[in-house]
N, C-alpha and C positions, 0 to 999 in steps of 0.2 A: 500574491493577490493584494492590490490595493486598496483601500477603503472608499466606500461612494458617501458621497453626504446625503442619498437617499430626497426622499419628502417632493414641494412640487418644483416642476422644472421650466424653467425660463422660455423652453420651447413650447410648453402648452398655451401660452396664451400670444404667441407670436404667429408674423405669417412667415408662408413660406420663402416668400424675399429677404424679411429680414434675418430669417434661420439663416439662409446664404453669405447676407453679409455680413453676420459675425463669425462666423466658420469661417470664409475670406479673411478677414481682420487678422486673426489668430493660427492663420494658418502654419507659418513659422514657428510657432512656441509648441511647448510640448507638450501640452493641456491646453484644451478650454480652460478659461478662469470661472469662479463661481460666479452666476448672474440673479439676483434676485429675481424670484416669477413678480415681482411686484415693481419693477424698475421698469421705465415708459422708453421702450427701443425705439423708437419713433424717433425721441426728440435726443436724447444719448446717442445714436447714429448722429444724426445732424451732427453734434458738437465734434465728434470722431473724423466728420468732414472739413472741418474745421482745424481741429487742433490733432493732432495723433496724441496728443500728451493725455487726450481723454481715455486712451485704453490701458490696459492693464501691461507694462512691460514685461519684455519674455524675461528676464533676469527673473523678476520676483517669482515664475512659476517654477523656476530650479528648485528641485529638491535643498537643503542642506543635511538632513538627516534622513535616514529611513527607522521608526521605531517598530516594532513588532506588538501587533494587539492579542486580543482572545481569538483563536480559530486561526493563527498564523498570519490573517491579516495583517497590512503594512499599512501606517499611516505616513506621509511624505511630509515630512516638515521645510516648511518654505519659510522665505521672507518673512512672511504677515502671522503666521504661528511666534515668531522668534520679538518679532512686535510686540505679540499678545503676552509673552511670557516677559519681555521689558516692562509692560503695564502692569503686571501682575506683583512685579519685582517690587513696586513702591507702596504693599502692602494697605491701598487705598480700594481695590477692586472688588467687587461685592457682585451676590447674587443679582442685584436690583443694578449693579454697573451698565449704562448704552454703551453700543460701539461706534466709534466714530466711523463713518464713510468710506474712508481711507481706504480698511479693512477689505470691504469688499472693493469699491473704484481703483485702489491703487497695487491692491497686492493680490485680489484676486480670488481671496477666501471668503468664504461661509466661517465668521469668526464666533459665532455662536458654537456651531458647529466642530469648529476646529477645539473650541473650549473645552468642551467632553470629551472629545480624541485626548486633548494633552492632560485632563483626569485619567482617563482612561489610561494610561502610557503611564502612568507614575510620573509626572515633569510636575504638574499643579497637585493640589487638592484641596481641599473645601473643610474650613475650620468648622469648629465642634460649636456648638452651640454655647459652652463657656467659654470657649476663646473668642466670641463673637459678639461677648455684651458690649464691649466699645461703641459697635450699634447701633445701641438704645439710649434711649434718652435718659434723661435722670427721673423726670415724672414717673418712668413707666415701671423705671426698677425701683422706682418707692411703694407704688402699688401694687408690683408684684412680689415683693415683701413686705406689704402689710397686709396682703390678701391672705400669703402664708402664716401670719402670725408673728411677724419679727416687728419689736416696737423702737422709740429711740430712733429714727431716720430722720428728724426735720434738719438735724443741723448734718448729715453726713455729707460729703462731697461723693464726686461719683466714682472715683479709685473702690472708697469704702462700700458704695450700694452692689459694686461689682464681686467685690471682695465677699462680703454679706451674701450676693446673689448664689455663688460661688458652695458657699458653704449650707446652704436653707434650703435651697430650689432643688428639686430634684430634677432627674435626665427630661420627666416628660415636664415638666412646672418649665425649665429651662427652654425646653423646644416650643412653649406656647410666647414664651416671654420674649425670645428671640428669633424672628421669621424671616432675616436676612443672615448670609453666613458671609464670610470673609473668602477669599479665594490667597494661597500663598504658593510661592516657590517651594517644590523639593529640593535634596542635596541634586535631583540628577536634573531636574530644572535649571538651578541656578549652574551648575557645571554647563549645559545645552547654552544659555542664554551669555554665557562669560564666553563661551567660544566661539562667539559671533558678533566682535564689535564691532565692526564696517556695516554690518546690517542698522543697528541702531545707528552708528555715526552716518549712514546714509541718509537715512528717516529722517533726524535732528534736521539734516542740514537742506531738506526736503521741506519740512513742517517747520 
């Protein structure tokens, strides 16, 4: 059983022509691709009449993986997951990270969505509240150690206010101080995303 990304769906606020002529569009491929309920079908058709390069190609909706979640469900790692986890690789991605466009126009994914699946699957997961002071600013980790009582900070750099944070703050002082977390590769992540360079070498040479 495959996973659904659930929530609303692109055909609730569509008519019935235009249900048809994206079912039509897509008939070939082996999935519907994800359609945001908030994308204007109207005028996305038009460009599709236009350009075919506006719809999602069937290549990107090919599985590359299949990983197994809770309850035996199967989540289908495509293209645009394998993206997600190239992004994730350069250790800059954050809870507060956008997703570009791409995501959904070009490969087809709910990348939000897909994001908790590849939590979910052990590939990503979400640093700790001290792995995450990089962060914060240096203001903020000066008054949240001198709100704790730690003196001596005018002259520290921010290595030391981390370091300091580190050692003073406790778990919850920590998770008040720090309200953005880091997102990084696993071992089985970065093994997933090493085994598929034509995908990224495609992307590159795409973007």
């Amino acid at each position: 059983m495959t996973v659904s990304t659930g929530g609303a769906d692109w055909r609730d606020g569509a008519t019935a022509e235009q249900v048809v002529a994206v079912e039509h569009l897509y008939r070939k491929h082996r999935s519907l691709p994800y359609i945001s309920p908030k994308r204007d079908l109207a005028a996305w058709l038009e460009e599709v009449e236009l350009s075919s390069s506006k719809a999602v190609p069937k290549w990107a909706l090919e599985p590359v993986a299949d990983i197994e979640l809770y309850g035996g469900y199967l989540f289908e790692v495509t293209a645009g997951d394998i993206i997600l986890l190239w992004h994730i690789s350069f250790d800059t991605f954050t809870t507060q990270s956008w997703f570009p466009k791409y995501f959904e126009h070009t490969y087809g994914i709910d990348a939000a969505f897909d994001l908790r699946m590849l939590v979910e699957a052990g590939l990503v997961e979400i640093e700790s509240a001290a792995n995450s002071l990089d962060l914060v600013t240096v203001p903020a980790l000066r008054k949240a150690l001198k709100d704790a009582g730690v003196n001596g900070l005018s002259s520290a750099k921010k290595a030391d206010l981390m370091r300091l944070a580190r050692e003073h703050l406790s778990p919850a002082q920590l998770e008040d101080v720090v309200p953005v977390r880091s997102y990084k590769l696993t071992t089985a992540g970065r093994a997933l995303l090493d085994a598929h360079p034509e995908v990224v070498a495609k992307h590159q040479k795409k973007n």
